[in-house]
N, C-alpha and C positions, 0 to 999 in steps of 0.2 A: 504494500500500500504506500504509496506516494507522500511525503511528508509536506508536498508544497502547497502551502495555500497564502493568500494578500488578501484580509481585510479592504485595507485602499482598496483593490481592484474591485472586491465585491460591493464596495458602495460606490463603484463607477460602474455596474451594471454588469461586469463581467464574473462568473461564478464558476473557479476553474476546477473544485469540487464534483459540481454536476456534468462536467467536462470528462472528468474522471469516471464518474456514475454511468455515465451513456456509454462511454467505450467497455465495460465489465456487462452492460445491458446488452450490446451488439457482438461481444464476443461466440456466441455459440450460432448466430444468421450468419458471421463470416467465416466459420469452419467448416460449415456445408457448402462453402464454394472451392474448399481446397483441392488442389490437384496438384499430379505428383511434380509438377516444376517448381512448386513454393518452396521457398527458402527459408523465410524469414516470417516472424510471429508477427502483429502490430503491434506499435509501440516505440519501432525503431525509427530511424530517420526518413527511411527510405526502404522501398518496397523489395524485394527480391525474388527474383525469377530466374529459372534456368532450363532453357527450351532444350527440349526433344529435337535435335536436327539429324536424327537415321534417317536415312535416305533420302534429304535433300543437298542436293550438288550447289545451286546455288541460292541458301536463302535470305529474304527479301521480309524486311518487319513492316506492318502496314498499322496506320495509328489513324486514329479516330477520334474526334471531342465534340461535345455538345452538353447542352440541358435542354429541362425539360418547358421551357419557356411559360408563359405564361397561364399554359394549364393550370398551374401552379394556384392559381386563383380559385378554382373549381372546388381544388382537394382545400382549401381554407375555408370555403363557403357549407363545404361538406364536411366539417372536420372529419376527413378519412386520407393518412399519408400513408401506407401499408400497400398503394398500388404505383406509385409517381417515380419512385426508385428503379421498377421493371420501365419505364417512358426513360428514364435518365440511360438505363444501359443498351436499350433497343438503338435507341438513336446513334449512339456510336456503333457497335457491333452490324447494324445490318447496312451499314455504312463500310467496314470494312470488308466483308462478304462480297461484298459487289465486287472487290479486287478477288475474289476468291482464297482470303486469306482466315485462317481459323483463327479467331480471338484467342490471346493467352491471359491477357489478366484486365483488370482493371482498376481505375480507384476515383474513387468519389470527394466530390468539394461541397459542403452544405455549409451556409452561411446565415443565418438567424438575430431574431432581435432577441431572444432569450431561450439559454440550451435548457429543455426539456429536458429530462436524459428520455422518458418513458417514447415520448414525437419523436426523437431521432432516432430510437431504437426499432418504432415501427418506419421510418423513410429506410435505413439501413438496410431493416426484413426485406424492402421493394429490389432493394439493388442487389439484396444477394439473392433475389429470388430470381432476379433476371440474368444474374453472371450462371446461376445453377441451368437456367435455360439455354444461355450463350454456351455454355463449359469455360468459361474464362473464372479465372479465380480472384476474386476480391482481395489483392495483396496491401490495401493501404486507404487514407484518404485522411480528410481535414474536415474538422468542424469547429468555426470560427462563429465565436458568440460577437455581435455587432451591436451593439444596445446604444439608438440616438440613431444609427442608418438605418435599421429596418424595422417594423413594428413589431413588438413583443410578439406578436401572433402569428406570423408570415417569415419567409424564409426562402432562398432561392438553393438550387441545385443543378451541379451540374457535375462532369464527370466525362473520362478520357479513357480510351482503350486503346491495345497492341496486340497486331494478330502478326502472324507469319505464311507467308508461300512460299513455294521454291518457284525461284525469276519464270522458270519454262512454262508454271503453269498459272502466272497471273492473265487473269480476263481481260481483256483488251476489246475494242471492236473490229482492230483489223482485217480478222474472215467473217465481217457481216457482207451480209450480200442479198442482193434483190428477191425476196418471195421466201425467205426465213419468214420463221411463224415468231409471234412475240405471246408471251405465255404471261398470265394474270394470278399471282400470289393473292390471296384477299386479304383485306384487311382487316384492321374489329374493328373499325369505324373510325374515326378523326384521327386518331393517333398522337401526334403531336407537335403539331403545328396547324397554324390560323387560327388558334384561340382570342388576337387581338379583335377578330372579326366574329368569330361564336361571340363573344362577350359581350358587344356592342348590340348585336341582333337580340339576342335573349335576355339582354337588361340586367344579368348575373346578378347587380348587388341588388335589385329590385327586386327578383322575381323568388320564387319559392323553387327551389331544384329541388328537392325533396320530394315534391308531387307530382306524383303519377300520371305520366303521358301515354295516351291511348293510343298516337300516332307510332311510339315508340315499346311499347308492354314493359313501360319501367321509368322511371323519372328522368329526367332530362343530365341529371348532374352527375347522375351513373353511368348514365349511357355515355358522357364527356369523359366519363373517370375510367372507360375501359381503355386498359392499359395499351401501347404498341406493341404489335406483336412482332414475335423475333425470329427471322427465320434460319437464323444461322444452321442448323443441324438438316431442313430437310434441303437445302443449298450444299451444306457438304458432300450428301448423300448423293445428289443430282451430279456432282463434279466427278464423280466415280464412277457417273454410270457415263453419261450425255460430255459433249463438245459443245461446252457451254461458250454464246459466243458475245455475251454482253446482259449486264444485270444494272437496272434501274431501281435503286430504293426510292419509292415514291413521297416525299417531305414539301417542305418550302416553297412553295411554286405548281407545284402539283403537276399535271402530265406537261407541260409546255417547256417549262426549266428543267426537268429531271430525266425525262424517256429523252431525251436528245444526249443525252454525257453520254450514253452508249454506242450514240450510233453515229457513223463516221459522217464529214460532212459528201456531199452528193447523195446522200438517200433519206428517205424519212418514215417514221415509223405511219404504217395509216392502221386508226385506232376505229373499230364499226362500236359506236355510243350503243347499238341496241346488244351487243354481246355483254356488256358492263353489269354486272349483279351490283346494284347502286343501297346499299344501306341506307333503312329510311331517317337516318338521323341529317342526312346530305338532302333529303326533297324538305326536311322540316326546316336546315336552314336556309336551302334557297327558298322556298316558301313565304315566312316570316320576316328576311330581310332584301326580296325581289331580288337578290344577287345574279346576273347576266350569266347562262349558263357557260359562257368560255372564260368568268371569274371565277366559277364554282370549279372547272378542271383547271383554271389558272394559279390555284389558294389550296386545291382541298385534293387528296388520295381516290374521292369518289368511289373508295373500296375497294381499291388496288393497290395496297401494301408493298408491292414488287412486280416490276417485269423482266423477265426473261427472256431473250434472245437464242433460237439454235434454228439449226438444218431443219428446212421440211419437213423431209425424211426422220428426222429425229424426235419429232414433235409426241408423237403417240409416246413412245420410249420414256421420255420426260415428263409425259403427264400423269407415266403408270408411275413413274420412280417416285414422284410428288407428291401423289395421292398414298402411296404407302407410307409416304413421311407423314402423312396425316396430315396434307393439304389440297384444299378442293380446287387444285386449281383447272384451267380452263383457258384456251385461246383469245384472244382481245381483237387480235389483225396480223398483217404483215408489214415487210421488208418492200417498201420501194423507191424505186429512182426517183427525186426529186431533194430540193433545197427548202424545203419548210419545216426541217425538225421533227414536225408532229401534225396529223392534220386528224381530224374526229369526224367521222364520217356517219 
């Protein structure tokens, strides 16, 4: 047990006690992420990792960061932090996937107006639930008490991941090519991003998220609060079987900014809108905030969590490989010659 404690500092808001309290609360969520490259316990300076490199010739680390943006809002309105930690590790790791690289570890940053230990213990449970879904191991992270910058009640998060490939078999779009099939990961619904936009439309601090939406068979603040899903594992699985030839994590921009990083310039993905399985939480908010349907695939996942790129011919192969991973997925469009990125047909 730690001898160090500052009166001062406690009566300037900071309380490095419950600082202590949170990391003895979070120790048993971070050992369920361990794998066998961990080094080091928490606690030290610095995380420790030592990768598996049999059988790759030349390997290539692939890093990833983000937070959970202003969903963040949602889970305050809701006091529920136990799901925003799986949003904090999704959004990196299926960020690095797209490179076709396995996540190795990760570590988390939470920054608060007053540490909880019991709050951080459950945001913690979120990140290690999502590193136990990635297979990355939780080897570290910070939690900085801010007392006068952020409200006692609120708190941001965010967090960084490191995966690895070997160079030969990073995903690239070079062998895309005209009349490839592009293949639809679904999403759970919003994910995590355009909440500046959910928030505005739905009046958040107005309205009652708690109650039950009939367009949706569940409140509104739940259906915001289902986590981003991660596909790391049925993506490794597909890399084993299929010539994967280019992967789109669907985020920030939604198909217009995202399905293009994949695809070389001279061709463009064409997307048929009536193939699209559109979760009804996407027609509630174009509905309620008259949002232009080329803002809605310009802002929002429309329930396409990932796209995939392969051979024609390959396409059945990848669907079956997918579907065993225990993903419904399903064709969108194809590969053709043109300079528009992305067009929705």
């Amino acid at each position: 047990m730690s001898k160090s404690f500052s009166e001062s500092y406690k009566a300037a808001g900071v309380d490095i006690t419950a600082g202590y309290e949170a990391v003895q609360l979070m120790k048993a969520h971070i050992a369920r992420t361990n794998t066998e490259g961990v080094v080091s316990d928490i606690g030290g300076f610095g995380g420790l990792f030592m990768p598996n490199l049999a059988g790759m010739k030349n390997p290539v680390l692939v890093s990833g960061t983000d937070g959970v943006g202003t969903k963040l809002k949602i889970a305050f309105l809701m006091d529920r932090h136990d799901t925003v930690g799986i949003d904090c590790v999704a959004m990196c790791v299926n960020d690095i996937i797209c490179s076709g690289a396995a996540p190795l570890f990760f570590l988390d940053y939470i920054a608060l107006g007053k540490n909880i230990p019991e709050k951080v213990a459950q945001i913690v449970k979120g990140v290690a639930d999502g590193c136990v879904m990635a297979g990355a191991a939780l080897i570290g992270g910070e939690t900085a008490e801010m007392p006068g910058f952020y409200p006692e009640d609120e708190y941001d998060l965010a967090g960084f991941s490191v995966g690895i490939v070997d160079r030969d078999r990073i995903i690239d779009n070079r062998k895309t090519a005209p009349g490839d099939a592009i293949i639809a990961l679904p999403s759970s619904g919003v994910h995590s991003n355009g909440f500046s936009l959910v928030r505005r439309i739905f009046d958040v601090e107005k309205r009652d998220m708690k109650a039950y939406s009939p367009d949706l068979g569940a409140s509104i603040g739940e259906t915001l609060l289902t986590p981003t899903k991660i596909y790391v594992r049925p993506l490794l699985a597909l890399l084993k079987e299929v010539d994967v030839k280019g992967v789109s994590h669907i985020t920030g921009g939604g198909f217009y900014e995202n399905i293009p990083r994949s695809i070389p310039e001279g061709l463009t993905a064409k997307i048929e809108e009536k193939a699209l399985r559109i979760p009804p939480i996407f027609n509630l908010i174009q509905k309620e905030g008259r949002v232009p349907v080329r803002d809605m695939f310009n802002t929002f996942n429309m329930g396409v969590g990932m796209s995939i790129t392969v051979s024609k011919d390959e396409a059945d192969k990848a669907l079956s490989v997918l579907r065993f991973s225990g993903e419904d997925a399903y064709i969108i469009g194809e590969i053709a010659e043109g300079s528009e990125g992305v067009v929705i047909c």
